[in-house]
C-alpha positions in Angstrom: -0.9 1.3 57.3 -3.4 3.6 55.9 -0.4 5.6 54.6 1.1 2.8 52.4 -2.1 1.9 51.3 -2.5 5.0 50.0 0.8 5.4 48.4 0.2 1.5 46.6 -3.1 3.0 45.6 -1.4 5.7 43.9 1.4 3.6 42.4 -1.0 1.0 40.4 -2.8 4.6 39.3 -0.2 5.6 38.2 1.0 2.4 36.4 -2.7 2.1 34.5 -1.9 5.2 33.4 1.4 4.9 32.0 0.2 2.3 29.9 -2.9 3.2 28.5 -0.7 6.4 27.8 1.5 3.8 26.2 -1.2 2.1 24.0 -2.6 5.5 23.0 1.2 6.6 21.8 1.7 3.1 19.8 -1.5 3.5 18.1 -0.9 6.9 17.0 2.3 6.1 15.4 0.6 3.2 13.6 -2.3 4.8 12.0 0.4 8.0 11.3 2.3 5.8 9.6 0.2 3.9 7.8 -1.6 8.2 6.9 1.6 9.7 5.5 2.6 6.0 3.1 -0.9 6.6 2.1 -0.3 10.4 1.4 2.9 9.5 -0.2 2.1 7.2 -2.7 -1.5 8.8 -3.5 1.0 12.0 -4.6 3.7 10.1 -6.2 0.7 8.8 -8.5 -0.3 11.7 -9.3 2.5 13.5 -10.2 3.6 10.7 -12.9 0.2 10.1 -14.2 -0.1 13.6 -14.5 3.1 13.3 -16.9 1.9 10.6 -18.8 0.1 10.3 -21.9 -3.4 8.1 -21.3 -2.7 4.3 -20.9 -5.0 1.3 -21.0 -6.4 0.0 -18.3 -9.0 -2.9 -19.8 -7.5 -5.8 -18.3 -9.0 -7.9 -21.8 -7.0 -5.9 -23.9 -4.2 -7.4 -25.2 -2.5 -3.3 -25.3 -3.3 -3.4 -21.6 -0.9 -1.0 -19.0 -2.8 -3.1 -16.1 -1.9 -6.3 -15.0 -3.5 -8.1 -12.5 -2.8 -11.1 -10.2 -4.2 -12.8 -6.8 -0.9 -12.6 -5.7 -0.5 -8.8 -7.1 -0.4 -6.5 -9.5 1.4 -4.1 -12.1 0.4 -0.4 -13.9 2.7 1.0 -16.4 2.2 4.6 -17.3 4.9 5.4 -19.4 8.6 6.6 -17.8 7.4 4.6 -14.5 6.2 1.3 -14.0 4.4 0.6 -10.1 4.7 -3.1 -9.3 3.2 -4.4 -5.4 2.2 -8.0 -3.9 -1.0 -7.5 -1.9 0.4 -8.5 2.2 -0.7 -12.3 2.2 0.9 -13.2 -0.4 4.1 -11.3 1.2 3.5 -13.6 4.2 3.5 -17.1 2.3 0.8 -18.6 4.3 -0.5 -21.9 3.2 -3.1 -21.0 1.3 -2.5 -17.3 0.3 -1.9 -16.7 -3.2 1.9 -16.8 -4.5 3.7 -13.3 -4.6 3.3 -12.0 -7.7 6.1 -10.0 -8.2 10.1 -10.6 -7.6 13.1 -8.7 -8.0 15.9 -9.9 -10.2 18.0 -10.6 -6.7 14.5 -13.1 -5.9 13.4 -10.8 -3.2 9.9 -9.9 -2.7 8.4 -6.6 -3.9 6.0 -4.7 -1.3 5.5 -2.1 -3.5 7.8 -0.5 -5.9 8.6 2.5 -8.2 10.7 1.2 -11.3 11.9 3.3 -14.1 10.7 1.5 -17.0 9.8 3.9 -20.2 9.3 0.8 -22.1 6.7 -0.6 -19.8 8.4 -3.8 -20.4 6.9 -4.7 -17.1 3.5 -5.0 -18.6 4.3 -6.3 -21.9 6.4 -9.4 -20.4 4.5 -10.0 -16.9 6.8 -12.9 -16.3 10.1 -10.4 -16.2 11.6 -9.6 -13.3 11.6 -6.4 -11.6 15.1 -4.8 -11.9 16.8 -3.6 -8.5 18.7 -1.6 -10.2 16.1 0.4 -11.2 13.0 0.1 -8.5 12.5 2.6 -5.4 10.2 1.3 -2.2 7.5 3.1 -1.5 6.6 0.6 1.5 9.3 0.2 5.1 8.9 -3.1 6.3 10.1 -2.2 9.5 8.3 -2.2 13.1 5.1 -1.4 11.3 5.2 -3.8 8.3 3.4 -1.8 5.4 1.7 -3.6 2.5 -1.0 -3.5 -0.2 -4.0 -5.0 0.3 -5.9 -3.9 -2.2 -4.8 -2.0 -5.9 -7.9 -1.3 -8.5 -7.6 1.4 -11.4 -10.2 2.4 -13.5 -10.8 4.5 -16.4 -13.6 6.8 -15.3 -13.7 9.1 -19.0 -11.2 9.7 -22.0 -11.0 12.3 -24.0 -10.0 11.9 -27.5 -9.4 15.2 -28.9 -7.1 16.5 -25.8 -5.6 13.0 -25.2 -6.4 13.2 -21.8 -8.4 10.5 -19.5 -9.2 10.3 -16.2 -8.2 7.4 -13.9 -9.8 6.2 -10.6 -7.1 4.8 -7.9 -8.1 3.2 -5.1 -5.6 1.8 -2.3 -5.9 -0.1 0.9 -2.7 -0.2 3.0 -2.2 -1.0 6.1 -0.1 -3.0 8.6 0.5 -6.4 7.6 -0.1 -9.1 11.2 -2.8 -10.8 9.4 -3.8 -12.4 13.1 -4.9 -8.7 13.2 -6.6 -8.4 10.2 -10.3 -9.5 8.9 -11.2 -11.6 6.1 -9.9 -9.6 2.8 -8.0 -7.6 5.3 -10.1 -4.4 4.7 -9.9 -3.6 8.6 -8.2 -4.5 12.2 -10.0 -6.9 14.1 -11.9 -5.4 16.8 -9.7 -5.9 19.9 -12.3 -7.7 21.9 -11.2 -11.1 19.8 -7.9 -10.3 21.5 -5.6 -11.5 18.5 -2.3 -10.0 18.2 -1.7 -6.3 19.5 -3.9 -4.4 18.2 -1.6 -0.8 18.9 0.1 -2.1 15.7 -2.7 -2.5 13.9 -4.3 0.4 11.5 -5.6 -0.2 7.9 -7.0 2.6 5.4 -8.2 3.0 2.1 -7.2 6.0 -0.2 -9.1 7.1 -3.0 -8.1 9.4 -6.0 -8.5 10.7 -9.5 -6.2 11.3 -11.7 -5.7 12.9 -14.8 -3.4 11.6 -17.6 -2.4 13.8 -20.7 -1.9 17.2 -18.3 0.4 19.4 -20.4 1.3 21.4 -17.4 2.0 18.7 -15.2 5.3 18.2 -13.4 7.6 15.4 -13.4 10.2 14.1 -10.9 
């Protein structure tokens, strides 16, 4: 008896272990995930603002590269246009704001790439977003990535080397809004015991960028 007690003893050890092991391994993943989209798109942004002349960014201005929406947004910076909706408006939850942007097929956008040297996208904010021509930044597979928040700024311009610098700042994260707070700047602390929160990670990326870099690359 005191034999197999000992051995069931060691079993449900062994058990608790295997899953926290488990929940440890799932969370990792997520907030990887969510680290490297972040990492990827920060970069991407860079490198074509870096080949672009400066761009407007005033909202008001009726020249404006930066168009914004509850449901989303757009920035056109010359050879590339970015186009995202923020992750309620992905979800289509009564009462979230409608997506903002579509492809031409009437799919949704998470966040996309488009080759657009016209910046048509920004001059006609009721076009569609061409298929054709867009890349994904975001996967909307296990993890479901999205946008949750997009703001650009234009923190100085220089006239006489037609350069300026932009502020970028980006919060992406998973998208289970059962999981998310109000404005879905962070996961709910697990304690509230919504949704699982292994799958769970939100972060916000922050960069500069200059425009108007002569010896700046391109893709």
């Amino acid at each position: 008896m005191l034999a197999m007690t000992f051995i069931a003893f060691l079993l449900v050890i062994i058990a608790m272990t295997t899953i926290q092991i488990s929940h440890i391994y799932n969370k990792g993943l997520t907030l990887r995930e969510v680290n490297q989209v972040g990492r990827s798109v920060s970069e991407d942004l860079q490198r074509s603002i870096g080949a672009s002349a400066p761009f407007d960014v005033d909202v008001s201005s009726l020249t404006t590269r930066y168009i914004l929406n509850d449901g989303g947004g757009r920035l056109c910076i010359g050879r590339y246009s970015y186009a995202w909706n923020y992750g309620k408006s992905l979800m289509g939850d009564s009462g979230a704001p409608a997506a903002f942007n579509k492809y031409d097929d009437n799919t949704l956008v998470r966040f996309a790439k488009v080759n657009d040297a016209s910046a048509s996208l920004c001059t006609d904010p009721t076009r569609s977003v061409p298929k054709a021509d867009a890349t994904e930044m975001l996967a909307a597979g296990d993890r479901d990535l999205a946008v949750h928040k997009f703001t650009v700024t234009n923190a100085s311009t220089d006239t006489q080397s037609s350069q300026a610098l932009y502020a970028i700042s980006m919060i992406l994260g998973t998208n289970d809004q059962t999981q998310l707070s109000t404005g879905d700047a962070s996961c709910r602390p697990p304690a509230e015991g919504n949704g699982n929160e292994d799958y769970c990670s939100v972060n916000q990326f922050d960069i500069v960028v200059r425009a108007g870099n002569k010896s700046g690359g391109d893709e």
